[in-house]
LOGUMAR-202364 format. One record per atom (N, C-alpha, C, O): z negated, x negated, y. Coordinates in pm, 1 decimal, decimal comma, always signed. Atoms other than C-alpha are relative to their C-alpha. Example, Ala and Ser with C-alpha at 12.3 -4.5 7.8 and 13.67 -1.06 7.14 Angstrom:
2
        up      east     north
      +0,0     -89,0    -119,0
    -780,0   -1230,0    -450,0
      +0,0     -90,0    +120,0
     -66,5    -193,6    +118,1
      +6,0     +82,0    -119,0
    -714,0   -1367,0    -106,0
     -73,0     +77,0    +109,0
     -89,9     +26,1    +219,8
//
This chain:
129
        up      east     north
      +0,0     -81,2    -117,9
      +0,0      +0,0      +0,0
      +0,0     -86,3    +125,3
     +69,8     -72,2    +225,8
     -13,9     +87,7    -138,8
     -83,0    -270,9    +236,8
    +172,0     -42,3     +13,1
    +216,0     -24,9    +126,7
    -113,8     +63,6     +18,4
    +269,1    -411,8    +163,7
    +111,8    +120,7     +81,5
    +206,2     +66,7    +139,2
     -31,1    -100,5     -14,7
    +408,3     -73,4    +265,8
     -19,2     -28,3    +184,7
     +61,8     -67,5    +268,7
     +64,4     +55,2    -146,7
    +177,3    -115,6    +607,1
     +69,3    -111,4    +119,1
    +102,9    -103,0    +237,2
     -46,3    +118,3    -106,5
    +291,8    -472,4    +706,8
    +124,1     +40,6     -10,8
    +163,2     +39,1    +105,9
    -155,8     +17,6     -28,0
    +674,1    -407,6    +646,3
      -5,5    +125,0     +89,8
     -16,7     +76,1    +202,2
     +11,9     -91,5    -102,2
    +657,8     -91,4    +848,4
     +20,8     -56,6    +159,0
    +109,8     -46,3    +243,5
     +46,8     +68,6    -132,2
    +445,7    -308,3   +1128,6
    +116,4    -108,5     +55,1
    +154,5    -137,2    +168,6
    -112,3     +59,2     -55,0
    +718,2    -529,4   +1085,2
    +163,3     +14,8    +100,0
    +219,7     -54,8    +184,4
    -104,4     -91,2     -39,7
   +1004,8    -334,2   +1178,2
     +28,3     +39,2    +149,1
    +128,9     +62,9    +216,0
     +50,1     -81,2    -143,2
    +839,6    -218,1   +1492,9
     -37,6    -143,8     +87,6
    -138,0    -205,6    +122,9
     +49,6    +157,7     -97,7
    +900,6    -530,0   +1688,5
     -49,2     +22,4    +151,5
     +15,1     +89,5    +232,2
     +10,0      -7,0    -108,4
    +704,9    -572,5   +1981,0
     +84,4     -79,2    +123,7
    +130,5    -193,1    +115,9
     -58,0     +38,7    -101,3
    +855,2    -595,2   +2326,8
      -9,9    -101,2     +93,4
     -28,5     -47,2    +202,5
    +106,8     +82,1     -81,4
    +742,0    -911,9   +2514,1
     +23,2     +13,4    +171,3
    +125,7     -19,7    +230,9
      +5,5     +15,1    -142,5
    +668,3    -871,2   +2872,7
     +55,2    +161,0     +39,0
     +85,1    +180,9    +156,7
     +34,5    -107,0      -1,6
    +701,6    -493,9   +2818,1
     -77,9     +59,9    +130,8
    -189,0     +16,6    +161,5
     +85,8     -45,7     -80,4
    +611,4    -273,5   +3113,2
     -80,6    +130,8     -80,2
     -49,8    +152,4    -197,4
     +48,7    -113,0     +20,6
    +360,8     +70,8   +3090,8
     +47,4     +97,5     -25,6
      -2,9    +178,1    -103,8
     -98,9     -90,3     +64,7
    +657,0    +280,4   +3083,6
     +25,4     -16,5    -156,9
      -9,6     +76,1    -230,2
     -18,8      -2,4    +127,0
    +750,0    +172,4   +2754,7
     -99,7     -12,6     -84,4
     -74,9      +9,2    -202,9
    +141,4      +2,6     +94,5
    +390,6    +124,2   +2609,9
     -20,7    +215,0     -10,3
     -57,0    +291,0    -100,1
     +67,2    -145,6      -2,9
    +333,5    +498,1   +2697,6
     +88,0     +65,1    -104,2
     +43,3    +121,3    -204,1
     -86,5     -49,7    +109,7
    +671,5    +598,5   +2521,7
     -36,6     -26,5    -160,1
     -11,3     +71,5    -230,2
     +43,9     +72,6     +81,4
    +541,7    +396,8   +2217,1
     -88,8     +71,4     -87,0
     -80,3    +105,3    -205,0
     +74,4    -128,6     +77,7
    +245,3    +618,4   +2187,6
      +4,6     +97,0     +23,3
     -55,6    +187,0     -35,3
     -50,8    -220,0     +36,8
    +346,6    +942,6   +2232,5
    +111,1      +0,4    -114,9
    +108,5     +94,9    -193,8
     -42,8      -3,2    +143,0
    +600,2    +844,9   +1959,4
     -55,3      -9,4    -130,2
     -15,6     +44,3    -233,6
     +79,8     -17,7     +88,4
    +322,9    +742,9   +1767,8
    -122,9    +136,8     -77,3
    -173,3    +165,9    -185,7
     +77,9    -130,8     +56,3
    +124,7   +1064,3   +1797,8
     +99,8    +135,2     -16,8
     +65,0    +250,4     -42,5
    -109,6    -112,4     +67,4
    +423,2   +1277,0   +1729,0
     +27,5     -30,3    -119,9
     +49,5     +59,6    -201,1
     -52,1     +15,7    +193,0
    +507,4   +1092,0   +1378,3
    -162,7     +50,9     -80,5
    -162,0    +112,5    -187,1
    +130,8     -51,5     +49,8
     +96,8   +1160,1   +1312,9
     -26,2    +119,7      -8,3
    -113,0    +150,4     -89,9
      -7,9    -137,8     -42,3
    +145,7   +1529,6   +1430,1
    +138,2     +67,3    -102,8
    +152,4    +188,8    -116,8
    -111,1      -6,3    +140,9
    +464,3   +1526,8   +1138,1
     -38,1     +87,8     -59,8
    -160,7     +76,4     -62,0
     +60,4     -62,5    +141,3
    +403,9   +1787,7    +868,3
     +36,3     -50,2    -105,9
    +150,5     -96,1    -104,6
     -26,0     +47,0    +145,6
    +408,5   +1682,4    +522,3
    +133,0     +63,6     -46,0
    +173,5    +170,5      -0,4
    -102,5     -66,9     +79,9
    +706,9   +1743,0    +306,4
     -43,5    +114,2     -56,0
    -163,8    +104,2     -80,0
     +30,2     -71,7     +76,3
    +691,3   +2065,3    +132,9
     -69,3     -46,8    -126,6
    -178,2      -7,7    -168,5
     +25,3     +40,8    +179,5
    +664,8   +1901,9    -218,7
     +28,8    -155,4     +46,7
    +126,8    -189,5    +112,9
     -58,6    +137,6     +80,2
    +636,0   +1511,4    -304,9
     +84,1     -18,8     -96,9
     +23,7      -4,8    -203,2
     -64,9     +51,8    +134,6
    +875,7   +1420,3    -549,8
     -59,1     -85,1     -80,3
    -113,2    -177,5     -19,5
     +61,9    +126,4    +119,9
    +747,6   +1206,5    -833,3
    +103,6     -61,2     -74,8
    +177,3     -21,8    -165,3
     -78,0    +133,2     +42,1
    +914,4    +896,9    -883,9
     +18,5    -145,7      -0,7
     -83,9    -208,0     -28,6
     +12,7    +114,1     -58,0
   +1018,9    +571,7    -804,3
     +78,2      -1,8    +130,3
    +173,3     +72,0    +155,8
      +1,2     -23,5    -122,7
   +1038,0    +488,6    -462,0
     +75,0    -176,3     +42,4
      -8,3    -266,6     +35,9
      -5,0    +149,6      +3,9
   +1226,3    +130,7    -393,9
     +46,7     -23,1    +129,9
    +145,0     +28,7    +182,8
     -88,8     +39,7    -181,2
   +1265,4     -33,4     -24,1
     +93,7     -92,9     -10,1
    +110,3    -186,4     -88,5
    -117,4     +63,4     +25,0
   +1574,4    -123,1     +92,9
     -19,4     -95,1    +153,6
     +75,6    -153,5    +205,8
      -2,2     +69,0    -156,3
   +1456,7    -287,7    +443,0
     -62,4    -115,7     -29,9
    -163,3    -145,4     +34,1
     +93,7    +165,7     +38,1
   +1336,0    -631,1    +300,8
    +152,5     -71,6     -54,9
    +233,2      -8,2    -122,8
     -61,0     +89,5     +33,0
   +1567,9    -921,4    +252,5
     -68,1     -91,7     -94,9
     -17,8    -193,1    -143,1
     +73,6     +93,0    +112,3
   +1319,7   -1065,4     +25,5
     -29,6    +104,8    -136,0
     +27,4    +212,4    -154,2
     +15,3    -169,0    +126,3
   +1181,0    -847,0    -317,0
     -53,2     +78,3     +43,3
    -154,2     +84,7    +113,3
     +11,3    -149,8     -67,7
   +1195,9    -537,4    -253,5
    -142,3     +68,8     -45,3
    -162,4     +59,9    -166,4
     +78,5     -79,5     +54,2
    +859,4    -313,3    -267,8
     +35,7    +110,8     -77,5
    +131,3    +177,8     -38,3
      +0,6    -104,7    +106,7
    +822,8     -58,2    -578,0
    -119,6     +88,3     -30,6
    -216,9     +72,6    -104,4
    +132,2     -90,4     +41,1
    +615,3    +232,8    -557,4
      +7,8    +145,7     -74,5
     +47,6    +251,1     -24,8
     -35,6    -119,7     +96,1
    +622,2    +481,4    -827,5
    -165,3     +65,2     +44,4
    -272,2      +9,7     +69,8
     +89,0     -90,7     -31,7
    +411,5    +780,5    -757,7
     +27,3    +140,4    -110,1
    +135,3    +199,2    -106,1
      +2,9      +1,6    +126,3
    +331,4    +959,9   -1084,4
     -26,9    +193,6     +26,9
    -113,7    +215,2    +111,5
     +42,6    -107,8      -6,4
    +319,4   +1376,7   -1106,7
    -129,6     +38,8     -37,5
    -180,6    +148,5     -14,7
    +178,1     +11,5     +22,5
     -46,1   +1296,3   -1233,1
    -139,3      -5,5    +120,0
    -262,2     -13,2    +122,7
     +77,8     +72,7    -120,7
    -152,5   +1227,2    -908,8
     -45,4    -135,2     +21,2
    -129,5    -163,5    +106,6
     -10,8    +179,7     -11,2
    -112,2    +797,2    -981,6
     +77,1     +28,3     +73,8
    +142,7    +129,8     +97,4
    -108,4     +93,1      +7,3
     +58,7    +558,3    -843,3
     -40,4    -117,2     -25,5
    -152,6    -150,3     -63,8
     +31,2    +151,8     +27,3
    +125,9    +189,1    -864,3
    +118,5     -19,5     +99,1
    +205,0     +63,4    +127,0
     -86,5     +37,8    -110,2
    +312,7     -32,7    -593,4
      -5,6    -156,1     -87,7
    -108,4    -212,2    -125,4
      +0,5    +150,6     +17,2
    +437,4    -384,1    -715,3
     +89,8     -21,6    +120,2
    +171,6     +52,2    +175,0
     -54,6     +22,3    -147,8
    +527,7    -593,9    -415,0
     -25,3    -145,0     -80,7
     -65,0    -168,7    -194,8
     +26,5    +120,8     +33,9
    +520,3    -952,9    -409,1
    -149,5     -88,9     +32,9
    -178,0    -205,6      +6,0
    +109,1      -9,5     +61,0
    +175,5    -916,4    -362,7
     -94,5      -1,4     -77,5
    -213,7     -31,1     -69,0
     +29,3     -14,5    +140,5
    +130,6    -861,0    -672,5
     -15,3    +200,3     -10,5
     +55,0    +268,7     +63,8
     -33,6     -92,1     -13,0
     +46,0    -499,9    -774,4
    -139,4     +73,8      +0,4
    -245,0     +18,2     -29,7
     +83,4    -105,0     -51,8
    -165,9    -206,0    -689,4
      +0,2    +139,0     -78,9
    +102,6    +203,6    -101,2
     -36,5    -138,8     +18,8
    -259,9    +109,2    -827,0
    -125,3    +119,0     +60,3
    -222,6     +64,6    +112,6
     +73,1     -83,9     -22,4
    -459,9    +432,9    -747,9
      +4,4    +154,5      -2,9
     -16,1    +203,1    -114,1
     -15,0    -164,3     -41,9
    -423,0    +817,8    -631,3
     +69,2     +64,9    +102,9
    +101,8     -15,8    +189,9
     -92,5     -22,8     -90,9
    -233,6    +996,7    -418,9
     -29,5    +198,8      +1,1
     -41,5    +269,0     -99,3
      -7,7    -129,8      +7,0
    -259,7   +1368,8    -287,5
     +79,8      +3,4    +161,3
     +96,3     -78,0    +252,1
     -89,1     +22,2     -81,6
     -39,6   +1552,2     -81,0
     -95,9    +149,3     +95,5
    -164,2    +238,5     +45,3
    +138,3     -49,7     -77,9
    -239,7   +1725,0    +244,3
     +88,8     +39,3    +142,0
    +208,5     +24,3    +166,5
    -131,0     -26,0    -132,3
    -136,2   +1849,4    +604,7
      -7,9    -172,2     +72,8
     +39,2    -194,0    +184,4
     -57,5    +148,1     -51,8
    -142,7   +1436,2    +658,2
     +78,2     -59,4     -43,9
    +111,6    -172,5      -8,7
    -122,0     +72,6     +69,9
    +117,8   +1390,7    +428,9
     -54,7     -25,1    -121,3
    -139,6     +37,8    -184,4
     +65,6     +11,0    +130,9
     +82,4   +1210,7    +140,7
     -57,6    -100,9     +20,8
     -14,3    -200,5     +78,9
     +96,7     +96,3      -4,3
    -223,2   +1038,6     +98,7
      -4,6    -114,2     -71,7
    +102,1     -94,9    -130,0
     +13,9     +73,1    +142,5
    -279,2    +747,2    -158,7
    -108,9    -130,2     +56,4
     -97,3    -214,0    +145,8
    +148,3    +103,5      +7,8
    -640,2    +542,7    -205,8
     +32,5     -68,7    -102,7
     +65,1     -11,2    -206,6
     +12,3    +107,0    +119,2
    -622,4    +240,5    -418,5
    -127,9     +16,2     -73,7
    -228,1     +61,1     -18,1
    +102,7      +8,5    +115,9
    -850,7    +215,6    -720,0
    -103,5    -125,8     +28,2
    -205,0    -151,6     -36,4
    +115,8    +135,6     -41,4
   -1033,6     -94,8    -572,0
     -95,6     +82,8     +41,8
     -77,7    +200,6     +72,8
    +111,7     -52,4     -23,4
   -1365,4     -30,9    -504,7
     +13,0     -21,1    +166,9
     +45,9    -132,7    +207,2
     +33,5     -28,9    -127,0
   -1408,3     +69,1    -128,7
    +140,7     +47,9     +69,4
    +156,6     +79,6    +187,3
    -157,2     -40,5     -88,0
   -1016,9    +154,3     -71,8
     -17,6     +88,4    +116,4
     -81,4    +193,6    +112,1
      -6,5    -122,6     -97,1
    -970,7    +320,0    +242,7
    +192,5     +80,1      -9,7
    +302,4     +24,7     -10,8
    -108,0     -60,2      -5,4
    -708,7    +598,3    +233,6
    +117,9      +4,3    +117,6
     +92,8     +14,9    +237,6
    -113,7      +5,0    -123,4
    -350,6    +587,9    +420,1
     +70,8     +55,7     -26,5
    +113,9     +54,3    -141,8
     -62,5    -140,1     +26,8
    -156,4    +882,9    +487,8
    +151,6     -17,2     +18,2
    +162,1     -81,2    +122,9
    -150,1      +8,5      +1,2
    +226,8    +873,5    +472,5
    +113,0    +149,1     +35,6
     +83,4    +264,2      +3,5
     -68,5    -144,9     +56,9
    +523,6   +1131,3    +515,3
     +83,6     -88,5     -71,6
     +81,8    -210,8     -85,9
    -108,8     +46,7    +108,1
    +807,3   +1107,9    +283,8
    +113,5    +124,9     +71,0
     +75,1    +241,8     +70,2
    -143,9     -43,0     -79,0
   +1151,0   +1254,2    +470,9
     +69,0     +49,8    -157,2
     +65,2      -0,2    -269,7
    -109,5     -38,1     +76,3
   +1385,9   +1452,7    +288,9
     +81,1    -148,4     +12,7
     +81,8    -239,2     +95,8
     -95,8     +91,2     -25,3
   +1661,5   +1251,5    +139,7
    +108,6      +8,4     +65,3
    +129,0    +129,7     +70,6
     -78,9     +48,8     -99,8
   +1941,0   +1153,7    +363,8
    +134,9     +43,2     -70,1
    +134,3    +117,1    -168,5
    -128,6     -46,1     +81,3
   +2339,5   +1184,2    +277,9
      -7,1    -101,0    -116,4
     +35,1     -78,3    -229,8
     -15,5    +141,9    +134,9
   +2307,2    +861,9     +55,3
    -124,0     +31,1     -71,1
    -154,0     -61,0    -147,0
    +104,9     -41,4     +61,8
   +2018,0   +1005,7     -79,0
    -134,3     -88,6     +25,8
    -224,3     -51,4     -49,4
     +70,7     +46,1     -83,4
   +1778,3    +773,7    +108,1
    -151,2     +74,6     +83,9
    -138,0    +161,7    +169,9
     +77,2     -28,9     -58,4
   +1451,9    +839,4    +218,9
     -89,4     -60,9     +78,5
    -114,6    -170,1     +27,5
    +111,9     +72,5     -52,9
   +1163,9    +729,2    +491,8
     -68,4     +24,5     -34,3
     -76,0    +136,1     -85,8
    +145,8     +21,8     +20,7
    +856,2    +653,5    +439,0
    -103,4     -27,9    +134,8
    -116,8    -145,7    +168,0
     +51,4      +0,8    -123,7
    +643,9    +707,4    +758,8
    -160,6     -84,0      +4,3
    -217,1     -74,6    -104,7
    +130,2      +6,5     +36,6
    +295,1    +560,3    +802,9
     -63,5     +31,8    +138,7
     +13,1     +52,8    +232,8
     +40,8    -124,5    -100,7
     +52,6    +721,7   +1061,9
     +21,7    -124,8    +134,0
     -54,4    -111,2    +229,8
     +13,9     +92,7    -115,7
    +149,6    +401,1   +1315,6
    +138,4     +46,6     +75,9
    +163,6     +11,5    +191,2
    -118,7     -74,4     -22,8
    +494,8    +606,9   +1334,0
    +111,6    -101,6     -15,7
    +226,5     -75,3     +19,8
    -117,2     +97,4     +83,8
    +694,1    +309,6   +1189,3
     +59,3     +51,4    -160,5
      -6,5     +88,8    -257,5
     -57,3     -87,7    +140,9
    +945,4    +435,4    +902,3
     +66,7     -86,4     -89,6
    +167,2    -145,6     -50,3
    -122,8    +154,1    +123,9
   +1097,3    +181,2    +586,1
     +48,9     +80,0     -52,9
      -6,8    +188,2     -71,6
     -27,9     -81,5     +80,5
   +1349,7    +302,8    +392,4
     +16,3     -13,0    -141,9
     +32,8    -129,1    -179,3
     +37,5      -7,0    +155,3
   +1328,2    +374,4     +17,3
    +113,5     +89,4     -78,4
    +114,6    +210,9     -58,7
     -75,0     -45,2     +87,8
   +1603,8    +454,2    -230,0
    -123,1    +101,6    -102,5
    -240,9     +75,5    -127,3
     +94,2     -55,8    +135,0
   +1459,1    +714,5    -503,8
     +36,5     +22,1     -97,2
    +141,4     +85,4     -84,9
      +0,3     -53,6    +110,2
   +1464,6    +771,7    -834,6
     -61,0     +85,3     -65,1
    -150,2     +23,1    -122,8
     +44,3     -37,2     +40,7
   +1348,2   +1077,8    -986,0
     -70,9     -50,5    -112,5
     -40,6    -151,1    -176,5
    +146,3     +54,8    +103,9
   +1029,6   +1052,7   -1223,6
     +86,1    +104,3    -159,2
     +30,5    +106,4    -269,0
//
């Protein structure tokens, strides 16, 4: 999930020498992707990003209410429910804190985002479960 987090954060390059105008735009974009409604339904599947030039993150999210994310991280697993914050998912480590996601319909290429509540979006090929 963290892996999910930083490539997101990545994406969202900051502006250097940025005035207030564009900081303000910034977060009001941010509290509009947080203000998002959840997808109707999660799909359960695999989820693979296509915005990394290095190995790609893999997060299968399981109709059990699992998942697991291998990244080059190494890999992760835990829970996942889907809520008016989207879809949630807590790692199984002891003290995980939960991070809420949307998941976008897929696209014409069948493509989907993956939102996280900082309003940065990666995108993720899917494979039904």
């Amino acid at each position: 999930m963290k892996k999910i987090i930083a490539v997101a954060g990545a994406l969202a390059l900051a502006a250097c020498g940025g005035n207030a105008e564009e900081a303000e735009t910034t977060e009001e974009a941010a509290e509009t992707a947080e203000a998002a409604p959840a997808a109707a339904s999660t799909a359960a599947g695999t989820y693979t990003e296509l915005d990394t030039v290095a190995t790609p993150s893999v997060v299968d999210i399981n109709a059990d209410g699992t998942y697991t994310m291998t990244s080059t991280e190494g890999e992760q697993a835990g829970s996942w429910v889907e809520n008016d914050q989207g879809v949630c998912m807590t790692g199984s480590e002891e003290g995980a804190a939960e991070s809420c996601y949307t998941i976008s319909d897929a696209d014409a290429e069948g493509v989907r985002t993956i939102t996280g509540a900082d309003g940065n979006g990666v995108r993720y090929s899917f494979a039904a479960e």
